[in-house]
C-alpha positions in Angstrom: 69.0 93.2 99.2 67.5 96.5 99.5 69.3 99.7 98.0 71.6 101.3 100.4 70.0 104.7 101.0 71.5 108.3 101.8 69.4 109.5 104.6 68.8 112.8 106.0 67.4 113.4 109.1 65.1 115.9 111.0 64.5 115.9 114.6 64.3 117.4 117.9 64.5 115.3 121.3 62.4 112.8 123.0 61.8 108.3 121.9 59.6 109.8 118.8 63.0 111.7 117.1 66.0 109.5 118.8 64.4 105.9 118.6 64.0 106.3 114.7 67.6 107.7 114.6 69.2 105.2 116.2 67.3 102.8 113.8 69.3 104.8 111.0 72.5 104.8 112.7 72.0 100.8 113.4 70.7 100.2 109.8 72.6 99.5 106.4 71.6 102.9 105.2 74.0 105.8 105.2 73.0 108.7 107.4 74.7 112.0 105.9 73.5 114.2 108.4 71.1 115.3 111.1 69.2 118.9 111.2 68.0 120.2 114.1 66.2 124.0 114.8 68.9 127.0 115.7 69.4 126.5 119.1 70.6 129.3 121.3 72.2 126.8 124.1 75.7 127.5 124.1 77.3 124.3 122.1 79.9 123.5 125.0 76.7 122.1 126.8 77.6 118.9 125.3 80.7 118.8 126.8 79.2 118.8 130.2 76.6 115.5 130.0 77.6 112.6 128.7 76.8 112.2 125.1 75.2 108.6 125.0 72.6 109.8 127.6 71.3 112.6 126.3 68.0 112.8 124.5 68.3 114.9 122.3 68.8 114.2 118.4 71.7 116.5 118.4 73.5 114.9 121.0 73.3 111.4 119.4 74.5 112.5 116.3 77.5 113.9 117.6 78.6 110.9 119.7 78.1 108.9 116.1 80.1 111.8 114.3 77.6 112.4 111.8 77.5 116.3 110.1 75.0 118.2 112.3 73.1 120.9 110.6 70.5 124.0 111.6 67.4 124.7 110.1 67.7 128.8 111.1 65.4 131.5 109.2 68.2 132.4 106.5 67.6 128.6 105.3 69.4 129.2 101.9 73.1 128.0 103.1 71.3 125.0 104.3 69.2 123.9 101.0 73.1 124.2 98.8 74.0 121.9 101.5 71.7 119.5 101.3 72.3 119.5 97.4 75.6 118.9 98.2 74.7 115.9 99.8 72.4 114.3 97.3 70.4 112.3 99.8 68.1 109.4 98.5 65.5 110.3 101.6 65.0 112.8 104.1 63.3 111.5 107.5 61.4 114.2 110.2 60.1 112.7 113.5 59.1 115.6 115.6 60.4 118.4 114.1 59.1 121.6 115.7 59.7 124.0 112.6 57.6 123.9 109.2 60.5 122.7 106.6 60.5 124.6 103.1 59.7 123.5 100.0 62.9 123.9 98.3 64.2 121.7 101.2 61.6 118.9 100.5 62.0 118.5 96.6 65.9 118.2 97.3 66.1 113.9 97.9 65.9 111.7 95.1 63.2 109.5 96.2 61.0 111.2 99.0 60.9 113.6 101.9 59.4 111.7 104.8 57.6 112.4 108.2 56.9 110.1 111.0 53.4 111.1 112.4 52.4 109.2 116.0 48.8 109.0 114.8 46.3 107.1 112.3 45.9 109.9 109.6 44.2 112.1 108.6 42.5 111.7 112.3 44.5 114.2 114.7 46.6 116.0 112.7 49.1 118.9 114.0 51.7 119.2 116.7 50.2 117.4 119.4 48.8 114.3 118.4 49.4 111.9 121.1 48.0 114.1 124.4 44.7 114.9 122.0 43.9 111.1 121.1 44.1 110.8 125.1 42.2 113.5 125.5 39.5 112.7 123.1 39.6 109.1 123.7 40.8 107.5 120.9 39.5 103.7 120.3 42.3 103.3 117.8 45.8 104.4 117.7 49.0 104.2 115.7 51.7 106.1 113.6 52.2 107.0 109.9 54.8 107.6 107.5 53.5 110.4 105.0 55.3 112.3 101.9 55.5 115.7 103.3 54.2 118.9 102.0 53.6 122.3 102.5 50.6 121.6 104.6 51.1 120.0 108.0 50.4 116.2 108.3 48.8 116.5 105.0 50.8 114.3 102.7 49.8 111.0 101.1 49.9 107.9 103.3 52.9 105.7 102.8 52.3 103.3 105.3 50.9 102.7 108.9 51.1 100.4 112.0 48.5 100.0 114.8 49.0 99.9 118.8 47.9 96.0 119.5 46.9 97.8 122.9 45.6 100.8 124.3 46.3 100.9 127.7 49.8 101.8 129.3 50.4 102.8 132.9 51.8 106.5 131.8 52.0 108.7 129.0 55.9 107.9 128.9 55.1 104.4 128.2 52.5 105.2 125.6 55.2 107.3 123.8 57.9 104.4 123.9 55.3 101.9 122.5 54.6 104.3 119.4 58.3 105.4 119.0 59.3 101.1 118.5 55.8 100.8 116.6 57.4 103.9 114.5 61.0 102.4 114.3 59.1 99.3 112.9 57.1 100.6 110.5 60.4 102.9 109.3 62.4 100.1 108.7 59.6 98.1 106.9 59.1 100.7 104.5 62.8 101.1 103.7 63.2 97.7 102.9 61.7 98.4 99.6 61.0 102.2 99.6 59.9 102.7 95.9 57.4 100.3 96.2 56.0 101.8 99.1 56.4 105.9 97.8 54.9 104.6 94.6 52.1 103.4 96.1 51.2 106.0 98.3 47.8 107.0 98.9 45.5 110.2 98.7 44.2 111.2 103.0 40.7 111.5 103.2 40.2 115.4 104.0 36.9 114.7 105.2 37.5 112.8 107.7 40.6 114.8 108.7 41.0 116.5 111.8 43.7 118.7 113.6 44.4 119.8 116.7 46.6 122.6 117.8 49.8 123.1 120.0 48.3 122.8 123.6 49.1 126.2 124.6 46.8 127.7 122.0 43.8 125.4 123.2 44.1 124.7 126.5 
């Protein structure tokens, strides 16, 4: 039997941040609590749409009662926290905000990110619209120890589309979000073996692509 992990988790909305936490809140593993970015929607929002059809991370983690917390700019409160909690893991899937360092060292075994790509090709916060865009013969997502520099991290593991084509960018999205979900699981089946094994990107092969706004 694997080791029954404490598990934070980082997200935001969308299949590529809720399907990975409801594979949390389904597994053996304990999630202490879910982070999202300061939001300035009024909270009460939440008590106008029904919980268990909203898409958003924060949403789900309240209709499971798990501790929600905020990543805001005076992050200090929120590292003694996280302390507090002692988690094994922490697990991002699209989080939007760069997470600081003395947030990443605080779990026990490794700070995670789930990446819908085949690193180090298409790095940054768009990663799924670029490989469409630049036509991408092969596709996938990756789970890589985080660092200070975006998408950067050694490789713990990755899982590739069996197919290509999908009728609309939604379905592409649901395809890597289960292909993610798999490959999360998989990993934390036996999670030292897999963070000790971890290996190097190739930065010369890397590539990165920025928000769309800023290239488009």
């Amino acid at each position: 039997m694997p080791d029954r992990l404490k598990v934070v988790f980082f997200g935001s909305s969308g299949y590529l941040s809720t399907a990975p936490l409801n594979a949390l809140l389904q597994s053996e593993h304990e999630l202490v609590a879910v982070v999202v970015n300061e939001s300035k929607s009024p909270k009460s929002i939440f008590n106008l749409i029904p919980l268990d059809q909203s898409d958003q991370v924060e949403g789900l983690a309240f209709s499971h009662d798990v501790q929600i917390l905020k990543l805001r700019p005076d992050y200090l409160p929120l590292v003694d926290q996280l302390i507090e909690l002692a988690p094994d893991l922490i697990v991002t899937s699209c989080f939007e905000k760069k997470i600081p360092k003395e947030i990443l060292v605080i779990p026990k075994i490794a700070s995670l990110n789930i990446h819908p790509s085949l690193l180090p090709k298409y790095r940054g916060p768009s990663p799924i619209f670029w490989q469409l865009k630049e036509g991408a013969e092969k596709m996938g997502v990756t789970l890589h120890l985080m660092t200070m520099e975006f998408d950067a991290g050694d490789i713990v593991a990755q899982k590739r589309l069996d197919k290509l084509s999908f009728e609309t960018f939604s379905d592409l999205k649901k395809a890597l979000s289960l292909l993610a979900v798999d490959l999360l699981c998989e990993v934390l089946e036996n999670i030292h073996h897999y963070v000790r094994e971890a290996k190097a990107q190739d930065d010369s092969i890397s590539t990165y692509f920025s928000r769309l706004h800023e290239k488009i």
